[in-house]
N, CA, C and O of each residue as an XYZ file, in Angstrom:
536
protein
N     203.563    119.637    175.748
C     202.297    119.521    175.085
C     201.206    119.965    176.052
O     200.984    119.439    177.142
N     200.370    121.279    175.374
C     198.989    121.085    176.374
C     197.837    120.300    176.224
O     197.074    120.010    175.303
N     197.937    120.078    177.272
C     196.475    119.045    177.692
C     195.467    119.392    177.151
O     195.593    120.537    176.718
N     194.236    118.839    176.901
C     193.140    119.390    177.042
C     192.232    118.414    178.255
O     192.114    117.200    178.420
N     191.757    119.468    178.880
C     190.303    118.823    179.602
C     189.110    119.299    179.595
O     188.900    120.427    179.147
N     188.024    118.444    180.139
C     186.720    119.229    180.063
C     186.228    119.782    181.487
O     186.527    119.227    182.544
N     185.609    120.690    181.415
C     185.899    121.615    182.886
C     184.157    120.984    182.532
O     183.368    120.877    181.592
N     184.295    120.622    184.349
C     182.928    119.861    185.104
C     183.025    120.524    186.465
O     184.013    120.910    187.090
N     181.497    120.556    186.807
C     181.222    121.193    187.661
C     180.395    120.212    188.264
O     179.311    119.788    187.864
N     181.280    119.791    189.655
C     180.712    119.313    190.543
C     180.095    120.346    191.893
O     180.553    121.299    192.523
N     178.354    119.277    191.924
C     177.880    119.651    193.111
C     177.911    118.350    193.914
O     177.879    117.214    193.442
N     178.011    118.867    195.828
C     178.114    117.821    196.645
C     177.021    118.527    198.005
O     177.075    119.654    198.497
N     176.071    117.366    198.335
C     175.275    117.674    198.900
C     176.139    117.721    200.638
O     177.250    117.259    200.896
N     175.454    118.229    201.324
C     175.701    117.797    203.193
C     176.061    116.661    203.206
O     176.852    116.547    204.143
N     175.950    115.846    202.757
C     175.436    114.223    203.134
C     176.765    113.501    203.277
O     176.911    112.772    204.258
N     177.922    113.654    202.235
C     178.519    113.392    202.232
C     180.264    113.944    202.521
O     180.466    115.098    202.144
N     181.050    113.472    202.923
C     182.262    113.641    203.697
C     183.237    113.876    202.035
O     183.227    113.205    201.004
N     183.871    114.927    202.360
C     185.013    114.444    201.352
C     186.314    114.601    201.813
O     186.555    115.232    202.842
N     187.345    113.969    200.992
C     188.401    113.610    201.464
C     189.436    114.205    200.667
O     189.048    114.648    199.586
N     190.952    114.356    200.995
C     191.616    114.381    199.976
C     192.844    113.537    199.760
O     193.505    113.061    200.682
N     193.170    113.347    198.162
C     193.838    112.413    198.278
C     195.333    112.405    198.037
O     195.629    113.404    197.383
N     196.273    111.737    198.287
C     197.607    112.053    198.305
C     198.440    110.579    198.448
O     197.987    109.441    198.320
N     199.913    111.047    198.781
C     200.526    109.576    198.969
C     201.518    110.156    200.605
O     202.101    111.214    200.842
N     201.359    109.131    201.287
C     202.017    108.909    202.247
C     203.276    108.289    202.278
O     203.312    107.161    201.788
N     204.570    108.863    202.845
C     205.572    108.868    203.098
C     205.942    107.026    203.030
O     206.924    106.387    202.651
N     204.444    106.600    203.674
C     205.643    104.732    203.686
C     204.898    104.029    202.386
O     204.724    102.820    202.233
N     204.466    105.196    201.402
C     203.739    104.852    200.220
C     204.337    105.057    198.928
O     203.932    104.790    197.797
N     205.652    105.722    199.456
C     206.530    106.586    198.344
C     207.662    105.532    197.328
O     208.223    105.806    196.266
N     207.700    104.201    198.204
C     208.644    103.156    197.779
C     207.954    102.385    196.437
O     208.438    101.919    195.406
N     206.437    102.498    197.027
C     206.010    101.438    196.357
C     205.621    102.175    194.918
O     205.356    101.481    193.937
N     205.604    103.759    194.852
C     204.786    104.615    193.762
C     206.553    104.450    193.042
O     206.466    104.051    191.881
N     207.517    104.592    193.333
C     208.477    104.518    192.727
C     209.060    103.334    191.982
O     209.521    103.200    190.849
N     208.845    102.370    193.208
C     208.785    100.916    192.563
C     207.696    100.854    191.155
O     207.946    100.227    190.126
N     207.102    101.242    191.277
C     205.225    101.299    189.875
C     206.388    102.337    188.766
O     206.604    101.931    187.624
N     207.008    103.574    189.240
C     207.503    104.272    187.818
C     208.451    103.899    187.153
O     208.556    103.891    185.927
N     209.493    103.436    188.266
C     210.413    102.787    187.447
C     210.309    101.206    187.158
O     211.271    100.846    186.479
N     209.406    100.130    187.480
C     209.236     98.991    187.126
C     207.941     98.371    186.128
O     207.845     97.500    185.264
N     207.240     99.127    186.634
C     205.700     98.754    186.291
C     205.609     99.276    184.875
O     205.454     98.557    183.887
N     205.732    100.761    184.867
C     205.466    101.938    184.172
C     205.523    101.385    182.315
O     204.801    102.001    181.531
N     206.099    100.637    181.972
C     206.527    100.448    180.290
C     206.517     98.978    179.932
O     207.426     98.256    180.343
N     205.600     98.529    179.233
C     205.331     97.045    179.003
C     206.782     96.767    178.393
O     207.337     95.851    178.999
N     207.591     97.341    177.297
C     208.891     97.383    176.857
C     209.547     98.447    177.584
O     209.225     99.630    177.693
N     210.620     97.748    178.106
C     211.386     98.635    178.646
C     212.929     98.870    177.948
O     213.595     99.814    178.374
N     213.171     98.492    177.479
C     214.279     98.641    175.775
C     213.753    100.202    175.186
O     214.312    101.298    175.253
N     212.258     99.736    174.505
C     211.590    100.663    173.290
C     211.601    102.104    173.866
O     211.924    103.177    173.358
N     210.989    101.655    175.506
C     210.328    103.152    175.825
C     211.611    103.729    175.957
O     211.935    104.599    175.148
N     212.693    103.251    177.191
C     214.056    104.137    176.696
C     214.265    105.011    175.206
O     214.093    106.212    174.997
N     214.732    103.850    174.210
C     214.707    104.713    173.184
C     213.807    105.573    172.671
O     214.037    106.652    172.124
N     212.566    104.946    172.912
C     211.417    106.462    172.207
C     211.466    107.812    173.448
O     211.207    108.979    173.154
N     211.880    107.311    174.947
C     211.484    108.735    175.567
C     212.609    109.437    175.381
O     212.455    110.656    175.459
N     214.107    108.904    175.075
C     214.842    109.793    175.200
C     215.174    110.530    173.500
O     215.827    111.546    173.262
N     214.572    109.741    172.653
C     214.697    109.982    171.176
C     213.620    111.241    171.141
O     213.895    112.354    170.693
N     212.473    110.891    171.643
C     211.757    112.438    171.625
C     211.581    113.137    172.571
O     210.463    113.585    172.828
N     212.648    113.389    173.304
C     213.436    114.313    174.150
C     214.052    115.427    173.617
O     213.807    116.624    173.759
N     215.412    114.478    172.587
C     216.169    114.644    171.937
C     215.381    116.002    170.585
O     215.747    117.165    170.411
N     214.124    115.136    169.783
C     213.719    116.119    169.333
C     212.895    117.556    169.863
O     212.703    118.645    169.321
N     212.563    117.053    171.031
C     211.783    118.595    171.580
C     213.221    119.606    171.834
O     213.048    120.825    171.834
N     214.499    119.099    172.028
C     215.516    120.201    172.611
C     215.519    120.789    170.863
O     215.934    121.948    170.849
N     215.238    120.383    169.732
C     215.886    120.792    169.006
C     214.901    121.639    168.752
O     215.270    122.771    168.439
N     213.642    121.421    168.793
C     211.972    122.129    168.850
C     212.712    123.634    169.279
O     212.926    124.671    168.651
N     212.963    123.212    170.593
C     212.918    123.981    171.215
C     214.172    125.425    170.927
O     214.129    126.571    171.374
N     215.105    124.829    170.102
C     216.146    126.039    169.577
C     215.682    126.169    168.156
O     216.201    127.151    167.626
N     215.015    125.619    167.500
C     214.636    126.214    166.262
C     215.040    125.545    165.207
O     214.786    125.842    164.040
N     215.847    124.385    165.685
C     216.725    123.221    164.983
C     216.166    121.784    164.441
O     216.664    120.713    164.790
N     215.044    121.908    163.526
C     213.891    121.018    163.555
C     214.861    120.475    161.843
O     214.547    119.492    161.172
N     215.641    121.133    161.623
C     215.840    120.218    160.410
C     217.470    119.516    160.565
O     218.182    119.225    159.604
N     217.786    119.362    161.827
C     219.038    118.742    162.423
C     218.537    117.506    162.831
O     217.610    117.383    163.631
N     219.118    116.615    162.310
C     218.916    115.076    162.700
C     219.191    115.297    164.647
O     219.644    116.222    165.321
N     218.763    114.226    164.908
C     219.455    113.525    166.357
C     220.126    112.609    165.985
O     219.869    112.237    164.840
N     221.110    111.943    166.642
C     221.974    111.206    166.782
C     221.562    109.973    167.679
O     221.611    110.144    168.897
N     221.066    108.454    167.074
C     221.209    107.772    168.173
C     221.985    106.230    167.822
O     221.902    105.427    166.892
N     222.735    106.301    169.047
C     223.673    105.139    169.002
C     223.114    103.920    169.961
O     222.678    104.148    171.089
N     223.175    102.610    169.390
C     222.584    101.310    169.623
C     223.645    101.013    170.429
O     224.744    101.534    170.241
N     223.365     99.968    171.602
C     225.236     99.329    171.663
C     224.797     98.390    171.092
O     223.749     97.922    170.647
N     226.467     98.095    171.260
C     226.926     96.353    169.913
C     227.592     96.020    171.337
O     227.794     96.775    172.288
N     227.891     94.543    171.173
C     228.604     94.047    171.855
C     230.243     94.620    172.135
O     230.851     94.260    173.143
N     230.817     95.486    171.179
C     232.391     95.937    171.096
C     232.354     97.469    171.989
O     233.314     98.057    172.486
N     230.752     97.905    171.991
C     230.674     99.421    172.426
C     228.816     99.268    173.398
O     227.849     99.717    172.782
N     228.624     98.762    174.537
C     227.739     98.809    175.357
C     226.518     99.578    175.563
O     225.460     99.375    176.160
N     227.022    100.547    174.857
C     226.388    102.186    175.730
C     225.124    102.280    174.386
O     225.322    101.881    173.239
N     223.952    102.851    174.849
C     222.901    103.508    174.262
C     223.443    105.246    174.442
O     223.995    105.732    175.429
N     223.112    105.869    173.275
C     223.874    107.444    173.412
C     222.174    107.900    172.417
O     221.375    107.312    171.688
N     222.342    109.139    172.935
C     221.291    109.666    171.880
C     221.675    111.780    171.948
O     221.739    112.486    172.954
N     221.784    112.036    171.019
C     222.706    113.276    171.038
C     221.710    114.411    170.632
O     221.169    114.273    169.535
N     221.455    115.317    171.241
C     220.857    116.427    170.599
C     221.776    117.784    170.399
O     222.895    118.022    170.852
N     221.048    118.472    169.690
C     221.886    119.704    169.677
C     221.019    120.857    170.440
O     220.906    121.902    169.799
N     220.505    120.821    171.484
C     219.566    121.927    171.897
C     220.331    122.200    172.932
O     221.074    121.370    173.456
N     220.196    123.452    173.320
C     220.565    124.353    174.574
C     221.634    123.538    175.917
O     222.653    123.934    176.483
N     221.136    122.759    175.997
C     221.054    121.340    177.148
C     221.027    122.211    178.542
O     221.092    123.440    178.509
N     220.942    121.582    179.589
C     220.509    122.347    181.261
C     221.313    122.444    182.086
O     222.032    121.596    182.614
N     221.203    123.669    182.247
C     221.776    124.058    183.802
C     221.696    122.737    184.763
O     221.231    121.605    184.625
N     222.189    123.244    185.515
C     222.807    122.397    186.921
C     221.523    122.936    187.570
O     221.346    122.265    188.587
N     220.743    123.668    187.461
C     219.374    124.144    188.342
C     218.755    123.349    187.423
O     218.986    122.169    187.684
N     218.045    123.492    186.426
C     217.106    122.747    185.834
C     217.210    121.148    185.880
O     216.203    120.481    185.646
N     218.496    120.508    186.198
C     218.936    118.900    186.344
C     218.008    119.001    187.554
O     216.845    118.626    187.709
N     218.942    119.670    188.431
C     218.322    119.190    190.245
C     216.402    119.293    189.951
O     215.582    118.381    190.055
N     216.203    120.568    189.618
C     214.602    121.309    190.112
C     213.758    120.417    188.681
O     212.625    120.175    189.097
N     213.819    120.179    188.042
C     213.278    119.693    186.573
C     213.375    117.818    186.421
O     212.773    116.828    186.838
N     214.775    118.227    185.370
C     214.921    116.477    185.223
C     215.168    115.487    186.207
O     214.631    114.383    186.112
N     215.902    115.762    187.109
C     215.769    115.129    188.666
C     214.378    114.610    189.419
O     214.162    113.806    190.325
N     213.491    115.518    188.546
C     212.049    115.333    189.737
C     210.789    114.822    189.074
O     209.945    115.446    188.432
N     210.862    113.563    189.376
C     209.592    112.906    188.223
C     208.605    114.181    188.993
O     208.738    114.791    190.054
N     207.608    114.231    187.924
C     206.698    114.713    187.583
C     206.767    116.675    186.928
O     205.878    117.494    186.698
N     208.102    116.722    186.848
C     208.729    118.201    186.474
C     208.325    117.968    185.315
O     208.157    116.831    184.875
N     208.063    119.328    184.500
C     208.248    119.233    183.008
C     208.216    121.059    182.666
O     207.660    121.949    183.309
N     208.794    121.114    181.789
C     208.896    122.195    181.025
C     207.769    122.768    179.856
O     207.402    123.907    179.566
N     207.418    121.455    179.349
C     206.732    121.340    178.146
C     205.359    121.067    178.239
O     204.793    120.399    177.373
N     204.657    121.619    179.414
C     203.389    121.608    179.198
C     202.603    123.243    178.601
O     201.587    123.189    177.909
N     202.966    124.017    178.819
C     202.845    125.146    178.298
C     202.776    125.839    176.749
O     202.597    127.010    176.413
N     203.017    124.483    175.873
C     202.841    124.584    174.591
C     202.519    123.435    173.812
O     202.652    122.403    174.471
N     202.171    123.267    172.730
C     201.255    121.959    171.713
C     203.084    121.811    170.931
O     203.461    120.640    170.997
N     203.830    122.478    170.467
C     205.222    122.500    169.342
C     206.224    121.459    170.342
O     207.402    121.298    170.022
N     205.823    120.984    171.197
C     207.177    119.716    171.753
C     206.353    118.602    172.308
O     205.154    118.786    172.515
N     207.008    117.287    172.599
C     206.123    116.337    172.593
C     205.625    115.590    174.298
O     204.690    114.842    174.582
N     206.700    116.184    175.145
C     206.836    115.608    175.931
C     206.234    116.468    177.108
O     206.550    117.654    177.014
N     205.362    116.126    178.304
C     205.158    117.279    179.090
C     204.492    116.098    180.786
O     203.896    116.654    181.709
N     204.745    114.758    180.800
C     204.279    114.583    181.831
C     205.362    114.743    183.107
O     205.079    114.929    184.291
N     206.469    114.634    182.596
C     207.933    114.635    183.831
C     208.081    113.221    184.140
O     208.182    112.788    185.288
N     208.090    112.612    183.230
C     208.807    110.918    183.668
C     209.088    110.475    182.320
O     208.428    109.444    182.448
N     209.436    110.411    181.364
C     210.120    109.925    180.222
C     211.555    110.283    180.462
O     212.250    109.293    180.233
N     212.367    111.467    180.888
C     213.622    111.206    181.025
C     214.156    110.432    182.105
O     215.385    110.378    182.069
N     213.567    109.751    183.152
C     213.602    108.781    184.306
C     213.540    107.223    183.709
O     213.875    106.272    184.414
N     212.977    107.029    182.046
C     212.883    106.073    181.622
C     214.101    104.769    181.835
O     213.953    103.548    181.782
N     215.172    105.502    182.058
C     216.448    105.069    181.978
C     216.081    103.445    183.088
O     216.111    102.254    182.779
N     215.797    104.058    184.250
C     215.481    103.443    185.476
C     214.387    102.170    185.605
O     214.195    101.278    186.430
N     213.834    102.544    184.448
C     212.925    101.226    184.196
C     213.998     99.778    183.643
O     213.531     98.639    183.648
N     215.170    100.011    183.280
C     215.859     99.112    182.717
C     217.266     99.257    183.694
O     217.498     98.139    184.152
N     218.170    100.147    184.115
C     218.581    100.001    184.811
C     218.578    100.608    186.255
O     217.545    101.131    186.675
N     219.566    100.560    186.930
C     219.659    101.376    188.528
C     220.052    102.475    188.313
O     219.440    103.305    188.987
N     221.203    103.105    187.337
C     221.442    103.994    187.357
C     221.855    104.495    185.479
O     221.554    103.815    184.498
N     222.573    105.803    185.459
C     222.814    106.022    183.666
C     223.237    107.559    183.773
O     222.832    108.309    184.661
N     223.860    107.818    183.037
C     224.676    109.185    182.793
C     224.268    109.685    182.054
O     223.644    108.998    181.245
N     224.323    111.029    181.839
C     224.128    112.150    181.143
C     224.967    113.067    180.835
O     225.930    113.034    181.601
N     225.032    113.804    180.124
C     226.349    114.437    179.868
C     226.078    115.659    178.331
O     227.019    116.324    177.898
């Protein structure tokens, strides 16, 4: 999805110092600790909604908008949350360089898919330590 912003034009006199801002290396625990803990008042829902409209942008994205997704609940007899798309799915480059890297995204470059900040497929992590893909 593209953004919109409003383009401002800052002036800054002599007077004042500016700085820039960033995160430091013994700062990196705690910004991770905030994405995967902090980040989703429900952490159940947001799983299912980030990876459910995931699921529909892959299909966006092949042209497959009138193909259901597939998503499976667990029950007590079968554990697992599954959610199935039928789109393209990724290279072994796009896992590592993309879905691997909060703040990656593909989908900022167009308004037709829903997702574009690079942390909804990390959602997983808000609920557990780890989760498969496949």
């Amino acid at each position: 999805m593209i953004t919109t912003s409003r383009q401002t034009t800052l002036k800054q006199s002599d007077d004042f110092k500016s700085f820039q801002f960033g995160i430091k290396e013994s700062g990196l625990s705690h910004i991770f600790n905030v994405l995967r803990n902090q980040l989703y008042s429900d952490k159940v829902l947001a799983v299912i909604r980030e990876y459910s409209c995931n699921a529909v942008d892959a299909h966006i994205e092949v042209g497959k908008t009138d193909v259901p997704i597939k998503v499976t609940l667990p029950t007590q007899l079968t554990p697992e949350f599954k959610v199935r798309d039928y789109g393209r799915g990724l290279t072994e480059k796009e896992i590592a360089e993309i879905y691997a890297m909060y703040g990656e995204s593909t989908k900022r470059g167009s308004n037709e898919q829903i997702g574009q900040l690079g942390l909804g497929c990390k959602s997983a992590f808000a609920y557990g330590d780890n989760f498969i893909i496949n």
